[in-house]
Biopython code that builds the backbone (N, CA, C, O; Angstrom):
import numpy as np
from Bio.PDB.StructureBuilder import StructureBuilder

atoms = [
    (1, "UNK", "N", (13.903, -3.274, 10.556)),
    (1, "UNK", "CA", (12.694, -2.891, 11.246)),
    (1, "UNK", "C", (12.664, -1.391, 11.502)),
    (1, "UNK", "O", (11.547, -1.114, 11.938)),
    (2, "UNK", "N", (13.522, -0.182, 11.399)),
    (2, "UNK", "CA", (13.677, 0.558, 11.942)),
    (2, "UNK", "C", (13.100, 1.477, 10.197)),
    (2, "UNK", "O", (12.738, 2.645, 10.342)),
    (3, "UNK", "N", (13.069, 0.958, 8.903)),
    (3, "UNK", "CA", (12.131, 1.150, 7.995)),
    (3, "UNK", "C", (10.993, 0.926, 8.835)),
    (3, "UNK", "O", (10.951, 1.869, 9.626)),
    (4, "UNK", "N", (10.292, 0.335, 8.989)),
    (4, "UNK", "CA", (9.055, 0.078, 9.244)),
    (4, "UNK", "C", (8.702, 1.622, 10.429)),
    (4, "UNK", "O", (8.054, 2.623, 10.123)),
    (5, "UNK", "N", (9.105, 1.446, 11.227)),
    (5, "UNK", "CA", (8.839, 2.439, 12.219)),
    (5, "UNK", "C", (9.061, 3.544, 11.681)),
    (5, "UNK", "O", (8.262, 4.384, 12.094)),
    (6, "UNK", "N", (9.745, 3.921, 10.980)),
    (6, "UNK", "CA", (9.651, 5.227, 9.804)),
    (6, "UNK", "C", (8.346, 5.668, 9.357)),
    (6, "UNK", "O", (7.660, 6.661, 9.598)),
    (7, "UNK", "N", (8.203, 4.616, 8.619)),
    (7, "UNK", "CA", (6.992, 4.463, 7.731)),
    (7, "UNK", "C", (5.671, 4.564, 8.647)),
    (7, "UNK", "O", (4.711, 5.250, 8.295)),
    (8, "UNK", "N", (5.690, 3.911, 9.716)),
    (8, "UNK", "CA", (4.587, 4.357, 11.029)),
    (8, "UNK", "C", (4.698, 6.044, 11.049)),
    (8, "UNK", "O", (3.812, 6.678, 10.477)),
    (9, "UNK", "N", (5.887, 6.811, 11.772)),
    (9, "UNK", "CA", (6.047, 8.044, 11.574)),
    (9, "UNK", "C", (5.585, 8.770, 10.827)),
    (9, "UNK", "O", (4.900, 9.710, 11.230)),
    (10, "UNK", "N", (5.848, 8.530, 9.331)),
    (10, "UNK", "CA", (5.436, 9.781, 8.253)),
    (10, "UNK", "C", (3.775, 9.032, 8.511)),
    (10, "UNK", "O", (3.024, 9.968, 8.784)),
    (11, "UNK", "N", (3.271, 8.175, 8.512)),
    (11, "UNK", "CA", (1.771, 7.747, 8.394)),
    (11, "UNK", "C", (1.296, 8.685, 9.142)),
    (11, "UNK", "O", (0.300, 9.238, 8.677)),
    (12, "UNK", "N", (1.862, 9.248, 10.665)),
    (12, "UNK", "CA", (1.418, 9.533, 11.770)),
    (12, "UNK", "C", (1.358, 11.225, 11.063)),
    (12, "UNK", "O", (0.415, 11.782, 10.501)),
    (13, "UNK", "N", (2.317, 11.573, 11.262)),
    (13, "UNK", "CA", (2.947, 13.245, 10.951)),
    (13, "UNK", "C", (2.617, 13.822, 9.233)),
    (13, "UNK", "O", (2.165, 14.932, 8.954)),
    (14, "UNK", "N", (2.928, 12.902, 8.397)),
    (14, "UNK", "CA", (3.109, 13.283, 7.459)),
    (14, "UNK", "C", (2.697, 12.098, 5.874)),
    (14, "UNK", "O", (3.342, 11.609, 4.947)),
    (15, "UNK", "N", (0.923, 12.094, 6.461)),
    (15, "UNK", "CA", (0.348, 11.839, 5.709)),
    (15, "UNK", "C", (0.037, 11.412, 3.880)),
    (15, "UNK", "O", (-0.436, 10.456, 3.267)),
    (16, "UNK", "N", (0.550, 12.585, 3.588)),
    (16, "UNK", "CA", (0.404, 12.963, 2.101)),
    (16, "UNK", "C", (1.694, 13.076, 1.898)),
    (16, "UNK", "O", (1.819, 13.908, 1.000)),
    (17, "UNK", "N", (2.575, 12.754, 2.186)),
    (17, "UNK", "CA", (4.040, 12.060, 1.255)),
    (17, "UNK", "C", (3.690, 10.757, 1.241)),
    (17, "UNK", "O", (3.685, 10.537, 0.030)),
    (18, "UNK", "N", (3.392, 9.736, 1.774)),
    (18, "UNK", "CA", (2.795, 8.114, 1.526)),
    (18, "UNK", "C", (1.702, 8.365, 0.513)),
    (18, "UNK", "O", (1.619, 7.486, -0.346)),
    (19, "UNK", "N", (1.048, 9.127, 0.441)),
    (19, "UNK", "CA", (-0.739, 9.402, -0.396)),
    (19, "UNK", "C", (0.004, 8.810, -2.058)),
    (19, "UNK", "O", (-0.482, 7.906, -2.737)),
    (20, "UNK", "N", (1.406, 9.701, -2.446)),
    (20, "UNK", "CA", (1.540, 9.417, -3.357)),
    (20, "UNK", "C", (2.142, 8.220, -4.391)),
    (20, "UNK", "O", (2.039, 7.983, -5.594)),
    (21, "UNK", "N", (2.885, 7.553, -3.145)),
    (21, "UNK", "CA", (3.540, 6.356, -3.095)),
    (21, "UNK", "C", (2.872, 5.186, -2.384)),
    (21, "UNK", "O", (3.464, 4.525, -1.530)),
    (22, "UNK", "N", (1.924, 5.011, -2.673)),
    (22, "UNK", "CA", (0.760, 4.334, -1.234)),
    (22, "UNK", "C", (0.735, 2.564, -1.904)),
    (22, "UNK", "O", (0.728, 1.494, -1.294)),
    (23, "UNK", "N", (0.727, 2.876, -3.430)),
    (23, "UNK", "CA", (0.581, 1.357, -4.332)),
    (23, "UNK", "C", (1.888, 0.829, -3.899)),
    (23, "UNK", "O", (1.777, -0.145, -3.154)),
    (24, "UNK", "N", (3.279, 1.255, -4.196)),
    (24, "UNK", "CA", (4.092, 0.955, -4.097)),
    (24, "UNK", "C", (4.804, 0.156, -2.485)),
    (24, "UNK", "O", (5.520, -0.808, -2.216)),
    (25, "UNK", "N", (4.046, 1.304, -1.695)),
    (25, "UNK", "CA", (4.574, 1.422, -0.133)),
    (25, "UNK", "C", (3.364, -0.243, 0.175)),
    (25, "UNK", "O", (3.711, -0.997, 1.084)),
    (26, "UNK", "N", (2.217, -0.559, -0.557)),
    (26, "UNK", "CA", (1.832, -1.247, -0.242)),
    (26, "UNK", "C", (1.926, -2.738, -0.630)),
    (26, "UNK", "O", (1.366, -3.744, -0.193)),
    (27, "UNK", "N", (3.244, -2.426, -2.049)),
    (27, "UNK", "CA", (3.250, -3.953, -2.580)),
    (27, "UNK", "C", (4.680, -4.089, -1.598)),
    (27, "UNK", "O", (5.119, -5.238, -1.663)),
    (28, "UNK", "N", (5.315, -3.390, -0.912)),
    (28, "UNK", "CA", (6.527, -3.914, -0.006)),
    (28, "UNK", "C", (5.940, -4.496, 0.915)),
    (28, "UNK", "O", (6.280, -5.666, 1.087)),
    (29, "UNK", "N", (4.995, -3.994, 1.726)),
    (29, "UNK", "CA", (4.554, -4.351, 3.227)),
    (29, "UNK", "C", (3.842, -5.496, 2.970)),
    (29, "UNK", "O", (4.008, -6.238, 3.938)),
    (30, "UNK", "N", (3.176, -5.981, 2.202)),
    (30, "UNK", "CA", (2.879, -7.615, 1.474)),
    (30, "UNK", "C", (3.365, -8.375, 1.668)),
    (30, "UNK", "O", (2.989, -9.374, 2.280)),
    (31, "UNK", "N", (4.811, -8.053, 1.005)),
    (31, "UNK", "CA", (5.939, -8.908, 1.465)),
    (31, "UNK", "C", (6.051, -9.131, 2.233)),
    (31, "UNK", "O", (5.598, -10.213, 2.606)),
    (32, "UNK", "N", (6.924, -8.085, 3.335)),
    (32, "UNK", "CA", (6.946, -8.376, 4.606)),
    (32, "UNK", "C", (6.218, -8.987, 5.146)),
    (32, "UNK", "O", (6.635, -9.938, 5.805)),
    (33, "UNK", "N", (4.631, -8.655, 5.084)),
    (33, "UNK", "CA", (3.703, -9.559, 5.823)),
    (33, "UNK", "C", (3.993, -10.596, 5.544)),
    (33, "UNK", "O", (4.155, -11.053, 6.675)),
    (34, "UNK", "N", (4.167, -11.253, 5.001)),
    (34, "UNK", "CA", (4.922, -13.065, 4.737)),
    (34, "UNK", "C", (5.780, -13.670, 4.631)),
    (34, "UNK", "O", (5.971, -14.696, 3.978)),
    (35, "UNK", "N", (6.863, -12.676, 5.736)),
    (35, "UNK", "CA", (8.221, -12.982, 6.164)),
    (35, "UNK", "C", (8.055, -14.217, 6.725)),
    (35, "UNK", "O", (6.923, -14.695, 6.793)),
    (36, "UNK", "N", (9.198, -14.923, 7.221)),
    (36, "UNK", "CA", (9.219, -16.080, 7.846)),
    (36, "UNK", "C", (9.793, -15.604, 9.097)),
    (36, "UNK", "O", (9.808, -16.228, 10.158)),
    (37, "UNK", "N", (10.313, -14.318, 8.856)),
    (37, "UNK", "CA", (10.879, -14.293, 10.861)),
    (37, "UNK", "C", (9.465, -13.392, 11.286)),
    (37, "UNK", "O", (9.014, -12.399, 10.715)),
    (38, "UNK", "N", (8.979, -14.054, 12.407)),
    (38, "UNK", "CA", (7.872, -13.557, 13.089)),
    (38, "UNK", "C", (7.857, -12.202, 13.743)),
    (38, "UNK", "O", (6.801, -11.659, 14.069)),
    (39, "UNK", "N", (8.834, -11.757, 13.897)),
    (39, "UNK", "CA", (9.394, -10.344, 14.634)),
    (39, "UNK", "C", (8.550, -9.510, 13.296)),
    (39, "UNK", "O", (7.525, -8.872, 13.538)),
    (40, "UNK", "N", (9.160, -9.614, 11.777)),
    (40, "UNK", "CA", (9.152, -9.040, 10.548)),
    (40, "UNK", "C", (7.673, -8.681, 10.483)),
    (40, "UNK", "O", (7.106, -7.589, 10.476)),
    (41, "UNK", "N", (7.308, -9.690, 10.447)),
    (41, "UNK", "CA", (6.103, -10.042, 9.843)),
    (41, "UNK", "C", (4.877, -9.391, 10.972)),
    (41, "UNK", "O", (3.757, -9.010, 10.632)),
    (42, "UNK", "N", (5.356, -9.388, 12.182)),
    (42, "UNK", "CA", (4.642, -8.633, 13.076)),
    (42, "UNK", "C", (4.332, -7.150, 12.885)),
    (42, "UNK", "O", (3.296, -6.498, 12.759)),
    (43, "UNK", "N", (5.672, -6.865, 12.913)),
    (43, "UNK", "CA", (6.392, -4.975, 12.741)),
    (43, "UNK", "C", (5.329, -4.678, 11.619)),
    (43, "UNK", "O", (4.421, -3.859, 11.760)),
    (44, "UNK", "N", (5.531, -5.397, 10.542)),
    (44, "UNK", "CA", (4.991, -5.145, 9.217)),
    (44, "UNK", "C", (3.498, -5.001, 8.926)),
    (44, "UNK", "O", (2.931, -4.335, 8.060)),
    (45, "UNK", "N", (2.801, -6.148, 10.294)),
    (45, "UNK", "CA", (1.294, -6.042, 10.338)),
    (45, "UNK", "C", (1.109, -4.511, 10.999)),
    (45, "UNK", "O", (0.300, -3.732, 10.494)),
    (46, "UNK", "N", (1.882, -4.150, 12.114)),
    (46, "UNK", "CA", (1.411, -3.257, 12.611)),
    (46, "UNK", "C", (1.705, -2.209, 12.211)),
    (46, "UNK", "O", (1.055, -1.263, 12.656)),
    (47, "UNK", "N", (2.954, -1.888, 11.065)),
    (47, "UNK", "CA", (2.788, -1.010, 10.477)),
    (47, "UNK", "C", (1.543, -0.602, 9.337)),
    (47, "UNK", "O", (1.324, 0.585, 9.095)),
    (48, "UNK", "N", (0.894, -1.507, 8.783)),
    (48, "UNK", "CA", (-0.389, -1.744, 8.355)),
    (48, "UNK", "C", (-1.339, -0.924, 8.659)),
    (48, "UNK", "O", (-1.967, -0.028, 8.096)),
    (49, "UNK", "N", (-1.298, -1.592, 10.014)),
    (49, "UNK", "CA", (-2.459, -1.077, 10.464)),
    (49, "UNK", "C", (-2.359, 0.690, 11.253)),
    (49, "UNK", "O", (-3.272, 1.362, 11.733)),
    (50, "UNK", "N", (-1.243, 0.931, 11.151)),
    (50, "UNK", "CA", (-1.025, 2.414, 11.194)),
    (50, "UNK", "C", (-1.421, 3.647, 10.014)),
    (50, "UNK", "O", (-1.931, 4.767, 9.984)),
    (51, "UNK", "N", (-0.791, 2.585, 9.036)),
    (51, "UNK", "CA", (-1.006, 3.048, 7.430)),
    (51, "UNK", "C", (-2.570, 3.304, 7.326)),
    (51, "UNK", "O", (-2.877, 4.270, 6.628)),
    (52, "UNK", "N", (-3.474, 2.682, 7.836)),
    (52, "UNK", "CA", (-4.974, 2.549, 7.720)),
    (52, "UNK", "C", (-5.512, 3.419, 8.389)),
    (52, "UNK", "O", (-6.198, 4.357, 7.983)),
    (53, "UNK", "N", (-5.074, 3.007, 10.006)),
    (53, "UNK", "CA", (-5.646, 4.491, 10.785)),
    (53, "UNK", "C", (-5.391, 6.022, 10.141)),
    (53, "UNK", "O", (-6.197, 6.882, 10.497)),
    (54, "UNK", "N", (-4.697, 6.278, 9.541)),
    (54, "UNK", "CA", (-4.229, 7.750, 9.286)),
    (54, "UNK", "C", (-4.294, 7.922, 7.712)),
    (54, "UNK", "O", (-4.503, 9.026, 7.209)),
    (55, "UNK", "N", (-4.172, 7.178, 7.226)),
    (55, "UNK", "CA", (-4.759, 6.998, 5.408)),
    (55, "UNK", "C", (-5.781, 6.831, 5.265)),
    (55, "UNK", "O", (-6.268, 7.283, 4.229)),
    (56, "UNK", "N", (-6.931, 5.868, 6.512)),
    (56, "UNK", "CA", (-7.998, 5.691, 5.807)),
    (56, "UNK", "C", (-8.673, 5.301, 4.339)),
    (56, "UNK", "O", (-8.171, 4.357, 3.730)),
    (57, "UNK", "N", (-9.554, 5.854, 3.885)),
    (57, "UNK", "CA", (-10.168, 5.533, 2.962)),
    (57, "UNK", "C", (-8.957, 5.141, 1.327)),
    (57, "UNK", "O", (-9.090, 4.312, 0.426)),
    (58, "UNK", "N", (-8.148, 5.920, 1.525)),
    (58, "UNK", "CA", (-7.134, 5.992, 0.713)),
    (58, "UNK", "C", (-6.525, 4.496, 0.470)),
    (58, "UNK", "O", (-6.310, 4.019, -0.644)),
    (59, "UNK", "N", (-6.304, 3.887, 1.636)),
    (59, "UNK", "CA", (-5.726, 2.515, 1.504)),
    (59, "UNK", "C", (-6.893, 1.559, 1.343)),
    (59, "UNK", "O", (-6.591, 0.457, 1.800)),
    (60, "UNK", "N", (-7.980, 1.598, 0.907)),
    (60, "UNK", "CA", (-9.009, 0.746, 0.508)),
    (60, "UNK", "C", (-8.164, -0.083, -0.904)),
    (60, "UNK", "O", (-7.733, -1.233, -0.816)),
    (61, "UNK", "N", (-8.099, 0.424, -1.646)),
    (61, "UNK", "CA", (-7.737, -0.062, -2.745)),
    (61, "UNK", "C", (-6.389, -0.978, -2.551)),
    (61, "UNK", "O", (-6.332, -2.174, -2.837)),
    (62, "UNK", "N", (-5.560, -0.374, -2.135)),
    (62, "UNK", "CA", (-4.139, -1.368, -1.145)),
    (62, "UNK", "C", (-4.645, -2.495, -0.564)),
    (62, "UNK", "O", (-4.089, -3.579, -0.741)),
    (63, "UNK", "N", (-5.817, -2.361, 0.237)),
    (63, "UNK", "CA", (-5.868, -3.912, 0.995)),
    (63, "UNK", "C", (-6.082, -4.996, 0.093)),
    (63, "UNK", "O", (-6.221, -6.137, 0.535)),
    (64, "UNK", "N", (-6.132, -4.675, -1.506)),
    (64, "UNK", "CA", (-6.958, -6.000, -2.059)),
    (64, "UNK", "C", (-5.622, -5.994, -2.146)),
    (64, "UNK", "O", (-5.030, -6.959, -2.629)),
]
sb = StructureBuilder()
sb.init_structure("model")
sb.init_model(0)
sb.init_chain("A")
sb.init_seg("    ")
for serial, (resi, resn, name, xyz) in enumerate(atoms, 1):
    if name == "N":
        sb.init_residue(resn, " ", resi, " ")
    sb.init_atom(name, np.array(xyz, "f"), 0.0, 1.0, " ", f" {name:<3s}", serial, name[0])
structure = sb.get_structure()
């Protein structure tokens, strides 16, 4: 989990290092989202939705 909160971080600070890795960063967090431990799968939504606030339009294409 302490990936995940990373990944919140650079979303927050440092935008455009994720911009370029965004497909990739988004077929992991998929996964996660359909962990079976609920803790995971939580961390993972809300890292999501961090990814969105601060990527915006950029992660349109990620959500499909």
């Amino acid at each position: 989990m302490v990936q995940l909160k990373s990944v919140q971080t650079l979303a927050e600070h440092h935008p455009a290092l994720l911009q370029t890795k965004l497909h990739e960063v988004g077929l992991v967090f998929a996964e996660e989202v359909n962990n079976l431990r609920s803790s995971v799968a939580c961390a993972a939504m809300a890292t999501v939705a961090k990814l969105h606030v601060h990527l915006g339009r950029a992660m349109d294409p990620e959500a499909e």
